[in-house]
C-alpha positions as CSV (number, residue, x, y, z in Angstrom):
1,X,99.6,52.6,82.1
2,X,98.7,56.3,83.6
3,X,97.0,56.0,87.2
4,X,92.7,57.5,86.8
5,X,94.3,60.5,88.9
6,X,96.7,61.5,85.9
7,X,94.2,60.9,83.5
8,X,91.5,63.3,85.2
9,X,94.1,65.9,85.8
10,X,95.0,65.7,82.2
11,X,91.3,65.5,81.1
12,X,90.1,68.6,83.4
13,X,93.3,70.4,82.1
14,X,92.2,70.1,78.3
15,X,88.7,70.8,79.8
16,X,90.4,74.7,80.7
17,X,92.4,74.9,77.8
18,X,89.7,74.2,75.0
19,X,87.2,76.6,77.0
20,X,90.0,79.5,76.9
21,X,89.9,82.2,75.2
22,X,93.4,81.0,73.2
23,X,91.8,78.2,71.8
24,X,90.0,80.2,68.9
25,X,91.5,78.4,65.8
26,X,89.3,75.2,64.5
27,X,92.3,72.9,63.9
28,X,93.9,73.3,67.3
29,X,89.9,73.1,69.2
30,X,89.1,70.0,66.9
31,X,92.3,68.5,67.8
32,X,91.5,69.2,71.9
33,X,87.8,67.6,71.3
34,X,89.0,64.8,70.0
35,X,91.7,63.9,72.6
36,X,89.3,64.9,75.6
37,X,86.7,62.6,74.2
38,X,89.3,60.0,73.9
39,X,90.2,60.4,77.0
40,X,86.5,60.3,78.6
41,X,86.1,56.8,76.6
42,X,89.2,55.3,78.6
43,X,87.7,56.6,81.7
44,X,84.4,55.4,81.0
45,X,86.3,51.5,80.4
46,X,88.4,51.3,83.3
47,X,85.2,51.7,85.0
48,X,82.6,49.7,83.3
């Protein structure tokens, strides 16, 4: 299992990504929202 510290780094980097400029098509944003919000939930576990 990733360490929280990879899995904020990854989470802030999708963060950037889906707020660029390059990430104009619906498909590829959809696909970005749903990972980051998977990845919040898993944060949100571990620490519960």
């Amino acid at each position: 299992m990733r360490s929280e510290e990879e899995i904020r780094e990854q989470y802030e980097f999708l963060a950037e990504e889906l707020a660029s400029e390059e990430m104009r098509h619906s498909g590829v944003r959809e696909l970005f929202t749903h990972y980051k919000r998977a990845l919040g939930w898993v944060l949100e576990e571990e620490h519960m």
